[in-house]
C-alpha positions as CSV (number, residue, x, y, z in Angstrom):
1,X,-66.2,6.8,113.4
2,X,-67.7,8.0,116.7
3,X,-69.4,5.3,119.3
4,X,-73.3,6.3,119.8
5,X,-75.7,5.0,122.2
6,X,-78.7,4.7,121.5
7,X,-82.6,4.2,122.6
8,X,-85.0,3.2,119.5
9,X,-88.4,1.2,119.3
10,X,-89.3,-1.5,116.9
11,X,-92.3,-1.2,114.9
12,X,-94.6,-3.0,117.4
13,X,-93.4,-1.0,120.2
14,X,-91.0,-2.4,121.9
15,X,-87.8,-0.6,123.5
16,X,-84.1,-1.6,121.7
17,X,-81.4,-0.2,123.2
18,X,-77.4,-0.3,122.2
19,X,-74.3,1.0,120.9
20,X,-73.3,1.6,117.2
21,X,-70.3,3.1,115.3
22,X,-70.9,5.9,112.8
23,X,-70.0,9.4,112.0
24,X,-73.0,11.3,113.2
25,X,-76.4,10.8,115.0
26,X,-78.1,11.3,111.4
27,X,-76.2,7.9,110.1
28,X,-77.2,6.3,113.3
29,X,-81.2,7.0,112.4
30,X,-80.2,5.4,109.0
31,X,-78.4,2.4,110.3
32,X,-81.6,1.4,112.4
33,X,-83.9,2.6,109.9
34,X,-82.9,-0.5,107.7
35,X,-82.9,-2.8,110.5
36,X,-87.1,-1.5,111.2
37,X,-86.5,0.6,114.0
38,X,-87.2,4.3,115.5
39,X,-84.8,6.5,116.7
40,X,-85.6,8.0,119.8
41,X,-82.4,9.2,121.8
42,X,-78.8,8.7,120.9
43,X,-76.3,10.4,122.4
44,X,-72.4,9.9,122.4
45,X,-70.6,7.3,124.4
46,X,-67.7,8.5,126.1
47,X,-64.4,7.0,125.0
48,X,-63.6,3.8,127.4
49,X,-60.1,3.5,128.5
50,X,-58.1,0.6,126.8
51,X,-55.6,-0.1,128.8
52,X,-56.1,-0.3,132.9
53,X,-53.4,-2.1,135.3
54,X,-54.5,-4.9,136.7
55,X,-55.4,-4.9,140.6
56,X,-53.2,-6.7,142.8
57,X,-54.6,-9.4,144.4
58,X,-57.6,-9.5,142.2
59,X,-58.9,-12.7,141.5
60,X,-61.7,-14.2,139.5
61,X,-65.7,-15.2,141.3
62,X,-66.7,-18.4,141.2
63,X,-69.4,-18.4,139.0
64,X,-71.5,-20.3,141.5
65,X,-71.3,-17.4,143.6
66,X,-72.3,-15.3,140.8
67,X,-75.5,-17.1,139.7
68,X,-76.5,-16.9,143.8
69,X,-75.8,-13.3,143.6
70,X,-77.7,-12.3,140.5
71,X,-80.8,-15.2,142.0
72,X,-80.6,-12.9,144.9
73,X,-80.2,-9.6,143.4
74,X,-83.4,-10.3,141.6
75,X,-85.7,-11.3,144.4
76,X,-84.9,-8.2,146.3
77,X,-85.5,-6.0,143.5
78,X,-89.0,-8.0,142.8
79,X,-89.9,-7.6,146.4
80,X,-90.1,-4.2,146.0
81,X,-87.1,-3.0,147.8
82,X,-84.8,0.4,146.6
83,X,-82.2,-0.8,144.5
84,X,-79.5,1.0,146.8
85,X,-81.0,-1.5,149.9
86,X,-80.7,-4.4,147.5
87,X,-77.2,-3.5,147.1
88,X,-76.4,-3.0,151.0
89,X,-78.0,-6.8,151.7
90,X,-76.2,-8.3,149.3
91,X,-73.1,-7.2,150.3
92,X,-73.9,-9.3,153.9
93,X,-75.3,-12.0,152.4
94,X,-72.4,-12.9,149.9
95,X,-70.0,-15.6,150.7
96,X,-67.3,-14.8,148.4
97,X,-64.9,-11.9,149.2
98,X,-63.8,-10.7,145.9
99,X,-67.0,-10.4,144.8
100,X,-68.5,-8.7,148.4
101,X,-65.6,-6.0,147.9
102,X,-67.1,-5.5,144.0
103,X,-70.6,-5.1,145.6
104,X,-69.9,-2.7,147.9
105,X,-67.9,-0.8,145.6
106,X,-70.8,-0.7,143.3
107,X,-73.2,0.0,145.9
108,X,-71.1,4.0,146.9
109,X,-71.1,4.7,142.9
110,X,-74.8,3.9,143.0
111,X,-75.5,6.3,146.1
112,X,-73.2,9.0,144.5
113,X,-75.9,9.1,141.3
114,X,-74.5,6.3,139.0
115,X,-76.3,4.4,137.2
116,X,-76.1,0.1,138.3
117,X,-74.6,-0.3,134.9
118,X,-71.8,2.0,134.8
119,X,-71.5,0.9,139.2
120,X,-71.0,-2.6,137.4
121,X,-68.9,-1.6,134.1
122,X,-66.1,-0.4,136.9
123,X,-65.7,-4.1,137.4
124,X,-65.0,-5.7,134.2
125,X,-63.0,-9.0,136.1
126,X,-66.8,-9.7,137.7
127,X,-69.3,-8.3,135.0
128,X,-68.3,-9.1,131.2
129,X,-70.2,-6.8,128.3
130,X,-73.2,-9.2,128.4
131,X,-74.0,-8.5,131.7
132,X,-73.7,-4.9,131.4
133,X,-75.3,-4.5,128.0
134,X,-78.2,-6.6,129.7
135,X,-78.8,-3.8,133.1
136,X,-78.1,-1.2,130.8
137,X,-81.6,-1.7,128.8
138,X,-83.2,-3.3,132.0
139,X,-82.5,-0.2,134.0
140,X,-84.2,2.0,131.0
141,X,-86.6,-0.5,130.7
142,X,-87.8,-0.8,134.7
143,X,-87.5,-4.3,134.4
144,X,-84.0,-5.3,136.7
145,X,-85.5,-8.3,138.5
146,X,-86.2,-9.8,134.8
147,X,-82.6,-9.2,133.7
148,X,-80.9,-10.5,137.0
149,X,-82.9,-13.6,136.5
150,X,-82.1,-14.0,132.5
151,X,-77.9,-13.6,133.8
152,X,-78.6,-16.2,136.2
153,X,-79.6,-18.1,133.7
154,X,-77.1,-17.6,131.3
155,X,-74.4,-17.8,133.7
156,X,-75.7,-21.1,134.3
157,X,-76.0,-22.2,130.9
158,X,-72.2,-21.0,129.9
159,X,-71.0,-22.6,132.6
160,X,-72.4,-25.6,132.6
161,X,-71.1,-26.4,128.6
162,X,-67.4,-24.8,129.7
163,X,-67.5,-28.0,132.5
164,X,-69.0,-30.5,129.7
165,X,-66.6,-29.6,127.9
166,X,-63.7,-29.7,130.2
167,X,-64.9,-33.0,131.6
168,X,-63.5,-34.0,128.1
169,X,-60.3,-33.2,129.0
170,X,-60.1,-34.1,132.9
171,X,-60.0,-37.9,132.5
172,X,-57.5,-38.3,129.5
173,X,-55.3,-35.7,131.3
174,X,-55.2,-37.5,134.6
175,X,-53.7,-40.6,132.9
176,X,-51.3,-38.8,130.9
177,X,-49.7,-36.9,134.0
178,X,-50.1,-40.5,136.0
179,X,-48.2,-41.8,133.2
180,X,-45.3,-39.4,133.5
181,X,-45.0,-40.2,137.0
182,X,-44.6,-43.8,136.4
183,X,-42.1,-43.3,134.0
184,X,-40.4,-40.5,136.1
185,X,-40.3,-42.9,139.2
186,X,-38.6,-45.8,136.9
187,X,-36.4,-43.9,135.5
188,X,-34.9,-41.8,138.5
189,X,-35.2,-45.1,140.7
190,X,-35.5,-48.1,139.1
191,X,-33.2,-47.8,136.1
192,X,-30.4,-46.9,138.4
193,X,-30.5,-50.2,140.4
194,X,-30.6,-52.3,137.0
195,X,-27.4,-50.4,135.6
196,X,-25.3,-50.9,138.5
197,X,-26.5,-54.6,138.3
198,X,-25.8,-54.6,134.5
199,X,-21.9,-53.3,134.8
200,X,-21.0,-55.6,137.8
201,X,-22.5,-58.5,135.3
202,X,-20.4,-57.5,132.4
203,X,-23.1,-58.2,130.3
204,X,-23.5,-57.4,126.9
205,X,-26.5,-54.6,126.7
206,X,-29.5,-54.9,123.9
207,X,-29.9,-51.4,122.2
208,X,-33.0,-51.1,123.8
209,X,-32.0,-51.1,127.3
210,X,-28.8,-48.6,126.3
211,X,-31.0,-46.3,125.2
212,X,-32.9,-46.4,127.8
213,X,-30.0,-46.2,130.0
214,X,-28.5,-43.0,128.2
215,X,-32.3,-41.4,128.5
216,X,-32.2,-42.0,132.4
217,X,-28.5,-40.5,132.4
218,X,-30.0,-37.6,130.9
219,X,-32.6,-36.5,132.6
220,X,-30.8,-37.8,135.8
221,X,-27.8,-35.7,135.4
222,X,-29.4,-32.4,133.5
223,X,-32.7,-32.4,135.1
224,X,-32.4,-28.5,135.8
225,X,-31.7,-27.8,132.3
226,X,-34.7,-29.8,131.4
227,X,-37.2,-28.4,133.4
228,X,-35.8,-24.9,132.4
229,X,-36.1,-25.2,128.9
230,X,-40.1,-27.2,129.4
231,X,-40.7,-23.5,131.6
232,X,-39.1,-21.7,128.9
233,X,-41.2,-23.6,126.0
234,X,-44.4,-23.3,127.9
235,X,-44.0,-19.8,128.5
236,X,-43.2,-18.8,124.6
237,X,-45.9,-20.8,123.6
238,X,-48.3,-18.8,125.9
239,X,-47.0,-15.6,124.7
240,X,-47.4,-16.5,121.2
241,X,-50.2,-18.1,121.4
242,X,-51.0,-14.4,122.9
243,X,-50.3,-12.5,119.9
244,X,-53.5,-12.0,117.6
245,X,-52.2,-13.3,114.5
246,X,-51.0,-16.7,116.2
247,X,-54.2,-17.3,117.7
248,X,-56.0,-16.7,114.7
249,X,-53.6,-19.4,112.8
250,X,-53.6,-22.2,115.7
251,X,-57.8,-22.0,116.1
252,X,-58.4,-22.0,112.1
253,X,-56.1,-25.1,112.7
254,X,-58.0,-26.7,115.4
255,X,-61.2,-26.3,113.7
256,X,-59.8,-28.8,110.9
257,X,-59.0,-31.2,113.6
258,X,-60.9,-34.2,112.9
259,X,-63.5,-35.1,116.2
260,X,-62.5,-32.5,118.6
261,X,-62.4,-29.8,115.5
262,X,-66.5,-29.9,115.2
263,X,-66.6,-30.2,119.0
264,X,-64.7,-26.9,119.3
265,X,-66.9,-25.4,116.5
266,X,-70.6,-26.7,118.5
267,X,-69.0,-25.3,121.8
268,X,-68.3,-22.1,120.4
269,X,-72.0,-21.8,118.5
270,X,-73.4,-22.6,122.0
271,X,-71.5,-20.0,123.4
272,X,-72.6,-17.1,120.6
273,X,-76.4,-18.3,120.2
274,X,-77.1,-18.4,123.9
275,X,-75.3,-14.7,124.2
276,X,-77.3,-13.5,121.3
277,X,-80.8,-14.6,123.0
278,X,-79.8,-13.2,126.4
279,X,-79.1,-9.8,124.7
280,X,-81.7,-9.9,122.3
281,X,-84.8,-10.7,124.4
282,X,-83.5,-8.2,127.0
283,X,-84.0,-5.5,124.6
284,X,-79.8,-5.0,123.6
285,X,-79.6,-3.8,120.1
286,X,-78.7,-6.4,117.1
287,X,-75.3,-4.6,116.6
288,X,-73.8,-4.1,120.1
289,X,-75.1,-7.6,120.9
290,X,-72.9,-9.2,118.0
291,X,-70.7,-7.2,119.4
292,X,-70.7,-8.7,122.7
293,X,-71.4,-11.8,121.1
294,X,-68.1,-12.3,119.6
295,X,-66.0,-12.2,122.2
296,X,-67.5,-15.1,124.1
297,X,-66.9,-17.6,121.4
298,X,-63.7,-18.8,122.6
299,X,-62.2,-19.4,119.0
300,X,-60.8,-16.0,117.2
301,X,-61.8,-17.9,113.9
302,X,-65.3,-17.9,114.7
303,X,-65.4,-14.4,116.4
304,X,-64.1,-13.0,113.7
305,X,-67.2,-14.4,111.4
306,X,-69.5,-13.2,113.8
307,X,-67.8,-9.4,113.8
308,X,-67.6,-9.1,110.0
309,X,-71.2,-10.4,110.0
310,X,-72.1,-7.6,112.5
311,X,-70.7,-5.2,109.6
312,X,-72.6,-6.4,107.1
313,X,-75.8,-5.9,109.5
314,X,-75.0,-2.4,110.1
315,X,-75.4,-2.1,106.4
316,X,-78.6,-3.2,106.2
317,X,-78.1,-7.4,104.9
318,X,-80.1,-10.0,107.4
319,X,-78.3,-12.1,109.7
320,X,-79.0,-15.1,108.1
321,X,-77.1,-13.9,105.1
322,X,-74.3,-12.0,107.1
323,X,-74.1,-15.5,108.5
324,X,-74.4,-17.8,105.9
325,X,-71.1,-16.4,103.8
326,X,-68.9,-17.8,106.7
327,X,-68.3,-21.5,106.0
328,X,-67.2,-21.8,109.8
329,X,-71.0,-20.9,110.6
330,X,-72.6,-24.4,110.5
331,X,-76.1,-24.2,107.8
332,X,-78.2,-25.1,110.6
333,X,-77.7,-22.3,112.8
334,X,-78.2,-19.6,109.9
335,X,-81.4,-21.2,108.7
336,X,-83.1,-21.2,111.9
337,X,-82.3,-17.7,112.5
338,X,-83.7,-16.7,108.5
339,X,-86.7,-18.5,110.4
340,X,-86.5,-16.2,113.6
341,X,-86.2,-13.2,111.6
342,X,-89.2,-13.7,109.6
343,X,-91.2,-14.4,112.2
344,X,-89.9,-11.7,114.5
345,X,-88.5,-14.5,117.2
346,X,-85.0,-14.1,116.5
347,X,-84.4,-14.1,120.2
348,X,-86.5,-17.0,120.8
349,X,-84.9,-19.2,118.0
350,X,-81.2,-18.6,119.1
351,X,-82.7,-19.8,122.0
352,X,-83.4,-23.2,120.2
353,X,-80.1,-22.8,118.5
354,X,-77.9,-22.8,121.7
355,X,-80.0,-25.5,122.8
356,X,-79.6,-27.4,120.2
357,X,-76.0,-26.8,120.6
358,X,-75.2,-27.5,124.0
359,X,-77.5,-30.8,123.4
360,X,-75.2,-32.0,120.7
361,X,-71.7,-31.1,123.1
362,X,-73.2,-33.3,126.0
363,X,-73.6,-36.3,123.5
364,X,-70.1,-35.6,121.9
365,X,-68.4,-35.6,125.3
366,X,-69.8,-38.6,126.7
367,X,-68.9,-40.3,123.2
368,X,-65.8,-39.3,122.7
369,X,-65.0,-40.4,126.6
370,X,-65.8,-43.5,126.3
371,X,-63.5,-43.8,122.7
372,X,-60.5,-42.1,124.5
373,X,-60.4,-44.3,128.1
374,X,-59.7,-47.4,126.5
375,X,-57.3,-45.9,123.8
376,X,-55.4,-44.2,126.3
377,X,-55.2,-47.4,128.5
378,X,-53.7,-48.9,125.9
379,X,-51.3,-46.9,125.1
380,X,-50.3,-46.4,128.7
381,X,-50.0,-50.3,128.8
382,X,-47.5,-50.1,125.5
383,X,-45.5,-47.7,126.9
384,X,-44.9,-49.4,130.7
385,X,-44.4,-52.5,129.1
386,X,-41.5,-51.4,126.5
387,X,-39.8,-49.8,129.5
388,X,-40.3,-53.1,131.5
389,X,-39.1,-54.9,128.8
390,X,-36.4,-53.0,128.0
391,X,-34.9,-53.1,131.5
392,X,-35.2,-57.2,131.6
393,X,-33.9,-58.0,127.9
394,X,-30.4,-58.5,129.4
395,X,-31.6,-60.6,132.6
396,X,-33.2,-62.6,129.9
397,X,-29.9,-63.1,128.1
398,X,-27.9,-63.8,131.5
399,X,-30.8,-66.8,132.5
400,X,-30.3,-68.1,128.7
401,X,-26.7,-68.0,128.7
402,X,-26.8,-69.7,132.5
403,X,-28.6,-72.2,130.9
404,X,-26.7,-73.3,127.7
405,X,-23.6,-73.4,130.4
């Protein structure tokens, strides 16, 4: 199949734009025939190259400093002023260099006769397919100021249920790698001093405090080898965890986790709803915004639901049906979109779907903190005082044999 992008209207006149996969511009007009709109243009996308080096010394933008850019991209372009000017400002009033470099790469493409989105598409590290599926049916549309202000916005939204959700993670982290340093500290300086005390004694060790002993020995005397083979580990688990199939097997996996498996699969509905209405209401075609959609759910499980139910759109089935097949796809989310569709306000109600969403992560976070701070404190407390213990069981025996004597 050959890639195809394409201009159409809906039947009360409003502008779709997008990119769909079929074999000529005939089965194009059919594909958005059943999905009530108009061909107008199509014409074939050219073949995007698959596999780029990466740029030394690249590094990710804050996306702080890309909400302030697309805030300020926006008023500019409202203001009136040439989008090559906007473009030349921005490049002096942006803090962050990586992304000032971008800009003003994007600003000589635009003065040699490119279009913004294809300036932007150049960039994929800055500006992912939402952003330039977005500019590419605001550009066609005249309406860029409206677009910059709908990427602020979901920029702002994304990010702000990625740190919700991460916020999760922070505090029970922090204890555990506090922990290890406890531990670490008693067992390369503490345990030492207690085993020379122990063989001067003579006394007779608890099995306790030898394994503890033999454990300290170890890591003491084979440290490198240790930390080798936790590098090692780490790595292979990274590069498996790389490979498609893996992936697919761990987060099918995590979704069955009990607590943080529904929290993964709300995170990830969020994530796809709010793409869909940023796309949607910005005039993106159905198809290339499932597309786009996909890839921002941050679990290959429920990606993968999303794609095949972009396939079974392209064939002419609803999404709330597409949808509703995938038991990953919670009921609620399918049903309110059955409702958008029928009233024409898909974009709108995916809207109230990723709000809902995002509402019921914030509440799940802050529940589930206050359930894992007191657990983890008391394991941390079990595990200290078994070491403790274990290094005092044989001063214990010496003070009750001193006694009996």
């Amino acid at each position: 199949m050959t890639a195809y992008r394409y201009k159409a209207r809906t039947k009360k006149g409003a502008p779709r734009f997008g990119l769909v996969e079929a074999d000529n511009p005939d089965e194009v007009s059919r594909l958005l025939a059943r999905q009530g709109l108009t061909l107008e243009t199509v014409s074939e996308e050219a073949p995007r190259q698959i596999f780029r080096l990466p740029r030394l010394g690249s590094r990710s933008v804050a996306p702080k400093a890309l909400v302030q850019f697309y805030h300020q991209f926006s008023a500019l372009i409202g203001a009136g002023i040439p989008l090559l000017r906007c473009l030349e400002s921005l490049t002096g009033l942006t803090s962050d260099a990586e992304l000032r470099r971008a800009i003003d790469e994007v600003a000589k493409s635009v003065r040699k006769g490119s279009t913004l989105a294809d300036a932007l598409r150049k960039h994929p590290q800055i500006f992912n397919a939402v952003a330039i599926s977005v500019l590419d049916a605001a550009e066609a549309g005249g309406s860029i100021d409206v677009a910059m202000k709908r990427l602020a916005d979901y920029v702002e939204r994304t990010q702000e249920i990625r740190d919700n959700a991460r916020a999760a993670m922070i505090y029970p982290a922090l204890i555990v790698l506090v922990t290890i340093g406890a531990i670490i500290t008693l067992i390369t300086f503490v345990v030492p001093t207690f085993e020379s005390l122990f063989a001067a004694s003579g006394v007779s060790l608890p099995l306790a405090t030898r394994m503890l002993m033999d454990f300290a020995d170890l890591v003491i005397g084979f440290w490198p080898i240790l930390m080798a083979v936790l590098l090692l580990t780490g790595l292979g688990l990274r590069t498996a965890y790389a490979l498609p199939a893996i992936r697919m097997m761990v987060d099918r996996v995590v979704l069955k986790l009990p607590i943080y498996g529904p929290l993964v699969t709300k995170i990830a509905i969020a994530r796809v709803s709010r793409t869909l209405a940023s796309l949607l209401v910005s005039g993106v075609g159905i198809l290339d915004a499932l597309t786009s959609a996909s890839r921002t759910a941050g679990n290959q499980v429920i990606g993968a639901a999303v794609v095949q139910a972009r396939e079974s759109v392209a064939t002419g089935v609803d999404l709330r049906r597409s949808l509703a097949v995938h038991p990953e796809i919670p009921k609620l989310m399918a049903d309110m979109i059955g409702v958008g569709e029928e009233s024409g306000r898909l974009d709108e109600m995916l809207g109230k779907v990723a709000d809902f969403f995002e509402r019921e992560v914030n509440t799940e976070v802050q529940a589930l903190l206050k359930v894992i701070e007191p657990v983890l404190i008391v394991i941390v407390g079990i595990v200290l005082a078994a070491l403790v213990v274990a290094m005092y069981l044989p001063i214990f025996d010496m003070i009750s044999t001193v006694d009996r004597l």
